[in-house]
TORDREN-152460 format. One record per residue (C-alpha): residue in three letters; x, y, z. Coordinates in steps of 0.25 Angstrom, whole numbers, plus 5000, padded with zeros to 4 digits. Layout:
% TORDREN-152460
{'ALA', {X, Y, Z}},
...
END
This chain:
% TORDREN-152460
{'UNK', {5171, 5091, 4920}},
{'UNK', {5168, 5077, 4928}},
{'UNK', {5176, 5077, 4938}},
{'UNK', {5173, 5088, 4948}},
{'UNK', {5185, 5082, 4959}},
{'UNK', {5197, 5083, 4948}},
{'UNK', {5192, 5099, 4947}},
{'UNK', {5192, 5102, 4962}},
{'UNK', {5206, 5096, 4963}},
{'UNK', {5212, 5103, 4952}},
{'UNK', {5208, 5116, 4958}},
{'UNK', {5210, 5112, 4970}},
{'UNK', {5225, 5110, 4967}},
{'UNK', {5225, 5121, 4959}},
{'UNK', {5220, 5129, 4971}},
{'UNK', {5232, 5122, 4980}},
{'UNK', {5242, 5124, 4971}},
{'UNK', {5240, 5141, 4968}},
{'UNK', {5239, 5142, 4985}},
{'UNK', {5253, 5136, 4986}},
{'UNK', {5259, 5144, 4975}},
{'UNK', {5251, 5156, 4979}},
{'UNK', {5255, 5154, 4994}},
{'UNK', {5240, 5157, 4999}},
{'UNK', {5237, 5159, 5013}},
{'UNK', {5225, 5157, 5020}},
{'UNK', {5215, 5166, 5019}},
{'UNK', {5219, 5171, 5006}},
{'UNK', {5210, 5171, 4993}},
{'UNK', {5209, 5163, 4980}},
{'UNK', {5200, 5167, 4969}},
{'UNK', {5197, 5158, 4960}},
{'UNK', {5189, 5158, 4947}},
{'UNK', {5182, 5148, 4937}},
{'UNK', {5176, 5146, 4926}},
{'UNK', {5170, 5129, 4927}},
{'UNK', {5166, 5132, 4912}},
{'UNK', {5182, 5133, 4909}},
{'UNK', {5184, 5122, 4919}},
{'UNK', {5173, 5114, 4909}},
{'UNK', {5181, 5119, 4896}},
{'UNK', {5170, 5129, 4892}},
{'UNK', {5171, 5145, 4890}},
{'UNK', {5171, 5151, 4904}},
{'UNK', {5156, 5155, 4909}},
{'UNK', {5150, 5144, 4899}},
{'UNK', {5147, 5131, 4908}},
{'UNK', {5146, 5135, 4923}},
{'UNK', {5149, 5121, 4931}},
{'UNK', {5145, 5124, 4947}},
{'UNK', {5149, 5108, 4947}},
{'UNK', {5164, 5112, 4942}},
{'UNK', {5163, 5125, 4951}},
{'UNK', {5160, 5118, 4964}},
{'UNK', {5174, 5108, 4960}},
{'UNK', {5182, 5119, 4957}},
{'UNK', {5178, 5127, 4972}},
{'UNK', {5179, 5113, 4978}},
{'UNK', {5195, 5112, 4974}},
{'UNK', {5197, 5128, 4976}},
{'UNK', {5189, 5126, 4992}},
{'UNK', {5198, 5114, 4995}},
{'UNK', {5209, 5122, 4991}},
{'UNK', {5204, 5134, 4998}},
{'UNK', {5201, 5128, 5010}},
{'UNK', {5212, 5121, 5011}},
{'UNK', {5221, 5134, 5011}},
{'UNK', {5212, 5142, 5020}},
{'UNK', {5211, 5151, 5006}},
{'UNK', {5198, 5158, 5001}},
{'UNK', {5191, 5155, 4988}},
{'UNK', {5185, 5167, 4981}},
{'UNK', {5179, 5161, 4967}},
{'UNK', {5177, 5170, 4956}},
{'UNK', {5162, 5171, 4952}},
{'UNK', {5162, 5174, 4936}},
{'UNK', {5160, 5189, 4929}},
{'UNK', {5146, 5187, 4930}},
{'UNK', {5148, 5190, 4945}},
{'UNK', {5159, 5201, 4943}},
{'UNK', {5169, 5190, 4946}},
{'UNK', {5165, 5191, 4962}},
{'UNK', {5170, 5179, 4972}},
{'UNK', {5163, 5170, 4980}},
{'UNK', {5171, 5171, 4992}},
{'UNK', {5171, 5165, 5007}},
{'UNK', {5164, 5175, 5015}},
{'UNK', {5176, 5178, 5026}},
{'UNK', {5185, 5179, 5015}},
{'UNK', {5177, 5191, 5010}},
{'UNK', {5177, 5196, 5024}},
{'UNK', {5192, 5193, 5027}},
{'UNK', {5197, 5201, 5013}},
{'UNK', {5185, 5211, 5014}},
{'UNK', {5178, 5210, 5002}},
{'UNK', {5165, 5215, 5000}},
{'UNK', {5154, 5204, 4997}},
{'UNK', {5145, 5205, 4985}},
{'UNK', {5131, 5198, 4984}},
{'UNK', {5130, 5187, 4973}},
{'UNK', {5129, 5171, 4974}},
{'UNK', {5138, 5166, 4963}},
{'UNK', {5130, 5157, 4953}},
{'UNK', {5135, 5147, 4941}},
{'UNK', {5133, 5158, 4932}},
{'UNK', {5134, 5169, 4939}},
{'UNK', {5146, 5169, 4946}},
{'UNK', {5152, 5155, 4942}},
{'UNK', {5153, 5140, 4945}},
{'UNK', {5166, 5142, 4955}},
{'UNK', {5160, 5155, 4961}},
{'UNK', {5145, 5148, 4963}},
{'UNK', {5152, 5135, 4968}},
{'UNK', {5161, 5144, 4978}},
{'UNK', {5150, 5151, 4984}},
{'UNK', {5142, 5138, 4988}},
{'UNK', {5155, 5131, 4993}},
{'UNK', {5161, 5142, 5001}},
{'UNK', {5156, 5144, 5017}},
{'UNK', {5151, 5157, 5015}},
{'UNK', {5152, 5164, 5001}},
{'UNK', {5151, 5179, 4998}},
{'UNK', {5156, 5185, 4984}},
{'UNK', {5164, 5197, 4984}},
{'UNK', {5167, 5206, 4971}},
{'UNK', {5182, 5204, 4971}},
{'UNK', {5194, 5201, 4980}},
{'UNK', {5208, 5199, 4978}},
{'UNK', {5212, 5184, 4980}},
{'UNK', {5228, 5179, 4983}},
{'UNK', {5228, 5169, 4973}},
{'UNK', {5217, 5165, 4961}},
{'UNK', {5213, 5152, 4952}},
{'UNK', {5206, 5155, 4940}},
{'UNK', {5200, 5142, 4932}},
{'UNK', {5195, 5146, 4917}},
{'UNK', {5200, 5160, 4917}},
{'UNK', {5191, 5167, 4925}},
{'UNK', {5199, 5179, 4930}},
{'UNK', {5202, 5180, 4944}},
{'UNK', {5212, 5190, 4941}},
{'UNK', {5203, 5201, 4948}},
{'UNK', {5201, 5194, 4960}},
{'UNK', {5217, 5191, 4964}},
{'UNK', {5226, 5200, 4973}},
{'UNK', {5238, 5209, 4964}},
{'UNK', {5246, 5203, 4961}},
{'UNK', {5241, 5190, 4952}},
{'UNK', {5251, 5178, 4951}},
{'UNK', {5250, 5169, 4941}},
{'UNK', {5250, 5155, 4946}},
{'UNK', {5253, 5142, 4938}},
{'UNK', {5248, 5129, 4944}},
{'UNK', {5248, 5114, 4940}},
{'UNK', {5234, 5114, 4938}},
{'UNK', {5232, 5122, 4924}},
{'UNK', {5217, 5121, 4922}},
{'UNK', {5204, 5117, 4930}},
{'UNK', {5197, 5108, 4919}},
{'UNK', {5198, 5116, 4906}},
{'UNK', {5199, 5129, 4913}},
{'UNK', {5213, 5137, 4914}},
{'UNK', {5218, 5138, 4929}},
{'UNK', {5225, 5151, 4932}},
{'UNK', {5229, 5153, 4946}},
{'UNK', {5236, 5165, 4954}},
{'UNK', {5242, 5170, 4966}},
{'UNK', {5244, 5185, 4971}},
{'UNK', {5255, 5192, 4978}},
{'UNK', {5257, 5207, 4983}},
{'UNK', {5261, 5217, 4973}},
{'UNK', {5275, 5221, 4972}},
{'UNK', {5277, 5236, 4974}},
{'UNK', {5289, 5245, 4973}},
{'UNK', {5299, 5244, 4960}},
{'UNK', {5314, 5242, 4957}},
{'UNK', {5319, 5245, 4974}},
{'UNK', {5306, 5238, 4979}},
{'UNK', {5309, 5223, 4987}},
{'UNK', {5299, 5212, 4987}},
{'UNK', {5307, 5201, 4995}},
END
């Protein structure tokens, strides 16, 4: 993987394209995982790239940023699957704050990469975010709202890693007599 700007535009558009279907508002919550090894074509966990990581938050911050939306990256098993967060977001949804600084292997390429690019970086153990990205199959299933909605966008695949993508929306109670519109 050479080119470092093709991958941060690609997720960036990526990023666009889910926060229009999704219909995200500011202040709202994306998690995202990654895998750079999958993005490299190797088994997920096998070749760490914090060069790949940093491109992939690049594309994911602009698009962030740009939507007034949070970033929560998924740190890997190793970490319990925790999120590197910006610290007002953790305030702002109340989520208690663990202590660890994600590393390459230990944590992950996207999590490390988040958590020297974002202002001021805490990890929480879990949250629920409005809409998720996951590059390589790294389930962030956990860490989205009930109830998951599948997602198809143009970009299928960030390099040679599978790109999944999901919005939320509120459960629908009641049963045969109940009225959702």
């Amino acid at each position: 993987m050479d080119n470092y700007h093709d991958l941060t535009a690609t997720v960036q558009a990526a990023a666009e394209e889910l926060f229009a279907v999704a219909g995200l508002q500011p202040g709202q919550i994306l998690v995202a995982g990654c895998s750079t090894s999958e993005i490299m074509g190797q088994r997920i966990g096998s070749a760490s790239s914090l060069e790949i990581g940093r491109a992939v938050v690049a594309g994911l911050l602009a698009a962030t940023n740009r939507a007034q939306v949070y970033l929560a990256a998924q740190c890997c098993e190793h970490l319990n699957r925790a999120l590197v967060i910006e610290a007002g977001a953790a305030r702002l949804y109340n989520l208690p704050v663990v202590t660890v600084v994600p590393a390459p292997k230990a944590g992950g390429s996207l999590a490390t990469a988040t958590y020297a690019a974002l202002h001021r970086p805490v990890v929480v153990a879990s949250l629920q975010a409005h809409a998720g990205l996951d590059i390589g199959a790294t389930l962030i299933g956990m860490h989205l709202r009930p109830v998951a909605v599948p997602v198809r966008l143009a970009v299928k695949a960030v390099g040679a890693a599978p790109l999944t993508a999901a919005r939320t929306r509120p459960p629908l109670i009641g049963g045969e007599r109940a009225v959702y519109k």
